[in-house]
C-alpha positions as CSV (number, residue, x, y, z in Angstrom):
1,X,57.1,39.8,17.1
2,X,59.0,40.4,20.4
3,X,62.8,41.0,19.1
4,X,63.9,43.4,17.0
5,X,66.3,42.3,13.8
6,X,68.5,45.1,14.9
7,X,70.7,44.7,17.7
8,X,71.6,47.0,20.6
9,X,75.3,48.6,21.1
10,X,76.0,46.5,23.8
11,X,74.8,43.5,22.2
12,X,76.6,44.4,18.4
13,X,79.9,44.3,20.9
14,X,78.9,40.8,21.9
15,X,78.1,39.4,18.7
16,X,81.9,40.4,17.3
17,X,83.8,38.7,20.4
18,X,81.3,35.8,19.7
19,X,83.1,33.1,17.1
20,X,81.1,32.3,13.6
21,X,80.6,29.1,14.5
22,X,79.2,29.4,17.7
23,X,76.6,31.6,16.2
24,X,76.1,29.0,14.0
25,X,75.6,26.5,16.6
26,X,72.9,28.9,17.8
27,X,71.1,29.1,14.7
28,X,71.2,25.6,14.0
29,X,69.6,24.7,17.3
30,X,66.7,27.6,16.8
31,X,66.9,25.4,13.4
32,X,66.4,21.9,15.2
33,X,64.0,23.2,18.0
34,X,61.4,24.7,14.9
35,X,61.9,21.1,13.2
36,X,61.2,19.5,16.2
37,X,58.0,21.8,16.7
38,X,57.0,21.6,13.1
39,X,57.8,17.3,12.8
40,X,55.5,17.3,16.5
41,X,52.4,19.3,14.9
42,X,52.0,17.1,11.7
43,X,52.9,13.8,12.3
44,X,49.7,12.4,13.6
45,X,49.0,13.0,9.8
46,X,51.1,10.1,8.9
47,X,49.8,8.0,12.0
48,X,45.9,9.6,12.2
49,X,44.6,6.2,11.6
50,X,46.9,3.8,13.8
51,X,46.3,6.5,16.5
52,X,42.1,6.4,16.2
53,X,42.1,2.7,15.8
54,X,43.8,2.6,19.4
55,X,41.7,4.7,21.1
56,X,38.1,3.8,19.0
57,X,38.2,6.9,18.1
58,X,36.7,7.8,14.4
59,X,39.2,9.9,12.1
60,X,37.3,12.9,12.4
61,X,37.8,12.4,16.2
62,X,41.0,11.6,16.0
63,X,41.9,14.4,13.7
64,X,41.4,17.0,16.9
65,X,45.1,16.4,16.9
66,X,45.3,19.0,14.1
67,X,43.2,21.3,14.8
68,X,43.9,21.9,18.7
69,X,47.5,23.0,18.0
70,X,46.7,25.3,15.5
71,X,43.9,27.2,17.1
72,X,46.4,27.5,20.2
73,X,49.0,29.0,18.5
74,X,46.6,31.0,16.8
75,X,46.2,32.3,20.1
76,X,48.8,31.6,22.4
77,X,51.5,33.7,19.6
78,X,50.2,37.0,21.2
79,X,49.3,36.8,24.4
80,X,53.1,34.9,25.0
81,X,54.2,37.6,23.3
82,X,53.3,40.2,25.4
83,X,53.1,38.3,28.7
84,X,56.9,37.2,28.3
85,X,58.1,40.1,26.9
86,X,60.6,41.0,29.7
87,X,61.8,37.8,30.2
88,X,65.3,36.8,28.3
89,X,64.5,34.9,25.1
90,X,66.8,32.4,25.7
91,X,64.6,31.1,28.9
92,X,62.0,31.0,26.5
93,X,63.0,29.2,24.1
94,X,64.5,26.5,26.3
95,X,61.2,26.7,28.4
96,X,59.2,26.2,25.0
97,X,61.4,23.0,24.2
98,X,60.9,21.7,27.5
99,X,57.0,21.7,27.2
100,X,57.5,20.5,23.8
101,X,59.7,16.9,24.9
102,X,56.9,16.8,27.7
103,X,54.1,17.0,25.3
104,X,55.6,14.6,23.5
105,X,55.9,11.9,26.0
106,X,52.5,12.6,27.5
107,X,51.4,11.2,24.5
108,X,53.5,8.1,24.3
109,X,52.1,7.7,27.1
110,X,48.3,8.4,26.8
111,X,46.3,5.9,28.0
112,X,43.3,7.9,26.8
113,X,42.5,9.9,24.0
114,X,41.7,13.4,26.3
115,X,45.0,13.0,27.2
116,X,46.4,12.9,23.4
117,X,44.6,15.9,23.3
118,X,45.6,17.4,26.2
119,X,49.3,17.0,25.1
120,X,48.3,18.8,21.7
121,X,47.2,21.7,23.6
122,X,51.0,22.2,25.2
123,X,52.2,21.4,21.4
124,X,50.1,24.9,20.5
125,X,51.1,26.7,22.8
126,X,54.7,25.6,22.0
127,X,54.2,26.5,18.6
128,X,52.8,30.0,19.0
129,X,55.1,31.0,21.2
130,X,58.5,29.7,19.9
131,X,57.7,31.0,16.5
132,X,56.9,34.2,18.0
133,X,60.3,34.2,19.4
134,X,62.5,32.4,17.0
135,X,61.8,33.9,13.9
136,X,63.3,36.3,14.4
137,X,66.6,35.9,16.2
138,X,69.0,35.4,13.3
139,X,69.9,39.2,13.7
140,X,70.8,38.8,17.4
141,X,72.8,35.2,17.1
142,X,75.5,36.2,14.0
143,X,76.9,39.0,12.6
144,X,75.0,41.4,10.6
145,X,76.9,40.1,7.0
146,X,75.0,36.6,7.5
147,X,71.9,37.4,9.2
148,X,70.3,36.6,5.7
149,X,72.1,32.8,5.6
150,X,71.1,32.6,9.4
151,X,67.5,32.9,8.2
152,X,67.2,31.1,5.8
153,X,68.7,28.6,7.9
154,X,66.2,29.0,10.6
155,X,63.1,29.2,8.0
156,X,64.5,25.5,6.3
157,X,63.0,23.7,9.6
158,X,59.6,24.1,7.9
159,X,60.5,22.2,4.8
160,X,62.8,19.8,6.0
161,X,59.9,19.0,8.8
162,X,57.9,17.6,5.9
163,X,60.5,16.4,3.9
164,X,62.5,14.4,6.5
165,X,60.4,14.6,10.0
166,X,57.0,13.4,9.0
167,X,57.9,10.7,6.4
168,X,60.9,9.6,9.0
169,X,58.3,9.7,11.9
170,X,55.5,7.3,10.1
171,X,58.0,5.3,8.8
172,X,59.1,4.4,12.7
173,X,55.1,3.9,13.5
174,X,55.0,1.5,11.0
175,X,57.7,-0.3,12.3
176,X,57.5,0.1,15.8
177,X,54.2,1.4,17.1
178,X,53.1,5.2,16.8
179,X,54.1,5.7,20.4
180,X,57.8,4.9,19.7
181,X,57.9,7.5,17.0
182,X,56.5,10.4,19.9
183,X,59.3,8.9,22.4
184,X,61.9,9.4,19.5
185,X,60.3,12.9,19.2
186,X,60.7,13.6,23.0
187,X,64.3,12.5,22.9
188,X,65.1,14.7,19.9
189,X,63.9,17.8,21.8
190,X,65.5,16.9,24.8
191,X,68.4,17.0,23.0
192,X,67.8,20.4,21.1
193,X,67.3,21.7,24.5
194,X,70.5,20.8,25.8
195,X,72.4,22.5,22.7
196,X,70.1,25.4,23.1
197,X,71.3,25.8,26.8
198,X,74.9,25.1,25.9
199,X,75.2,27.9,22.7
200,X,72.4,30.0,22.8
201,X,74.0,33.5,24.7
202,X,71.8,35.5,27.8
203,X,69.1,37.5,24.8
204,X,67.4,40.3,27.0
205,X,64.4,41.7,24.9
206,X,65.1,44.5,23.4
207,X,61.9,45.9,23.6
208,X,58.5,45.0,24.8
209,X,55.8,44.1,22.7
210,X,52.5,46.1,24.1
211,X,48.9,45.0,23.4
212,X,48.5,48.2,22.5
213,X,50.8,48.1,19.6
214,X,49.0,44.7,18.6
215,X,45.6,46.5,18.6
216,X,47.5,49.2,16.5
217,X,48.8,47.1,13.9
218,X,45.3,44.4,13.9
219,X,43.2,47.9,13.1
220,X,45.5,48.2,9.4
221,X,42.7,47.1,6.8
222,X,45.8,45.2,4.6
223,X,46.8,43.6,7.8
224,X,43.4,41.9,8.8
225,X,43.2,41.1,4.6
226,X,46.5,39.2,4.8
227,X,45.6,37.4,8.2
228,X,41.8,36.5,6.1
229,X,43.9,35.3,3.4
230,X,46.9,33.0,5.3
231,X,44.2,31.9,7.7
232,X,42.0,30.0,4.6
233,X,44.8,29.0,2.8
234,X,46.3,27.1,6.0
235,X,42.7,25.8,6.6
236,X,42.1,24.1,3.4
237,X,45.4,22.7,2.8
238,X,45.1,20.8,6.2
239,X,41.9,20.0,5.8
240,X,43.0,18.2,3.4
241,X,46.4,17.1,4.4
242,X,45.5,16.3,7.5
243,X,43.3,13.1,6.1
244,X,45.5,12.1,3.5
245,X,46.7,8.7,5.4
246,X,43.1,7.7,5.6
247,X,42.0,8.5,1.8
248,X,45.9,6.5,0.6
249,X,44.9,3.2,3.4
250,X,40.9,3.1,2.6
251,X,40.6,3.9,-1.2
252,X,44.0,3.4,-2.6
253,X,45.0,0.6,-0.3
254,X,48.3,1.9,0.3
255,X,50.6,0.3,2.2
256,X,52.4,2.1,5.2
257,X,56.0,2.4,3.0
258,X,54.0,3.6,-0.1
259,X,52.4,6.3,2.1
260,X,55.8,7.1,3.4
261,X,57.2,7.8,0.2
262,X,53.9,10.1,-0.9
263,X,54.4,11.9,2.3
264,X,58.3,12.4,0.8
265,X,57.2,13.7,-2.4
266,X,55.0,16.2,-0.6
267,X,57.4,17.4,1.4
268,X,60.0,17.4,-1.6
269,X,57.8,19.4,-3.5
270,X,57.0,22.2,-0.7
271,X,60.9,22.7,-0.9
272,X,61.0,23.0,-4.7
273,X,57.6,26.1,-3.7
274,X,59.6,27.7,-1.0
């Protein structure tokens, strides 16, 4: 990760002449913007069927959606890392909402399915890079007493994505089209990037991030073990998440509000994990 949880001098004189609750305001929209990413990755899960019907497109097709954002963020989280590592983190983060909203409305507006696709590609590298940014920026945004609030804050997107986002996002497919529910998306991180650019402060790195010190930290045997171990866990549980809407529509001949409300529960339930 790119920024340190410590701050500079400098920067530990600019946090105190900074109010509380604009440092709030700039956690909360880190908050929003990870929502936003995290509601944008998995909501074709709640529309994977509507979307391949439209396209003729089977669901194993059509579930690309999935797995094209995760294997660019696999990627795109270090090499953003190091090749942005100079550049302020606030231009980042606004930069990676931008994509984000365009993503978004490139797919509202597909016409055909490489072009979905195409859109889920600038959704990876959204995710890897944002992540790799805003994860880590509750130490720079509030004072040192509630850096530990702040990120706990920040880390409640991921939850609340699948508590609120997903089930809130099918629930608008249902009613008015899939694409509607990707404009709504768009609009939301248009919005996020407008609060970003109005309370996020200037946030020079601190330090850069070398490949070298990537290689460094890869070549730990514990550190390829727990990157074996996240990497199958995240692989089966969307394996089998990611078809979930199909299995509830063919073989339990669920309806679109009963799916909602299992997608609810799920997300309810990953709060009560967490």
């Amino acid at each position: 990760m790119n920024t340190a949880a410590a701050t500079a001098p400098s920067e530990g004189t600019a946090l105190q002449a900074r109010t509380p609750l604009r440092g709030r305001l700039a956690v909360l929209s880190v908050m929003l913007g990870i929502f936003s990413i995290v509601t944008t990755e998995i909501l074709p899960i709640g529309l994977l069927t509507s979307i391949g019907s439209d396209f003729a497109v089977s669901d194993g097709t059509a579930g690309l959606m999935m797995t094209m954002p995760g294997l660019l963020a696999a990627v795109s989280a270090p090499l953003v890392t190091v090749a942005t590592a100079r550049i302020d983190r606030r231009v980042m983060l606004c930069a990676f909402m931008l994509l984000l909203a365009l993503a978004d409305f490139l797919v509202a507006a597909a016409t055909d399915y490489r072009i979905v696709l195409v859109s889920r590609v600038m959704v990876g590298v959204t995710i890897g890079g944002f992540w790799s940014i805003g994860a880590g920026l509750a130490g720079r945004l509030v004072r040192p007493a509630s850096v530990g609030r702040a990120t706990a804050v920040i880390f409640s997107a991921v939850p609340l994505g699948s508590v609120l986002g997903v089930p809130a996002g099918t629930f608008i497919g249902g009613l008015a089209g899939w694409r509607t529910a990707f404009v709504v998306l768009g609009v939301l991180s248009v919005a996020v990037l407008a609060l970003m650019l109005l309370v996020v402060p200037p946030l020079p790195p601190t330090q850069a991030t070398r490949a070298s010190l990537l290689r460094t930290v890869l070549a730990r045997p514990g550190t390829r073990f727990a990157l074996l171990i996240t990497f199958l866990i995240v692989l089966s549980h969307f394996a089998t998440y990611t078809y979930v809407t199909p299995f509830l529509e063919r073989v339990t001949h669920a309806g679109p509000a009963l799916i909602t409300v299992f997608l609810l529960v799920y997300g309810a339930a990953g709060i009560v994990g967490n």
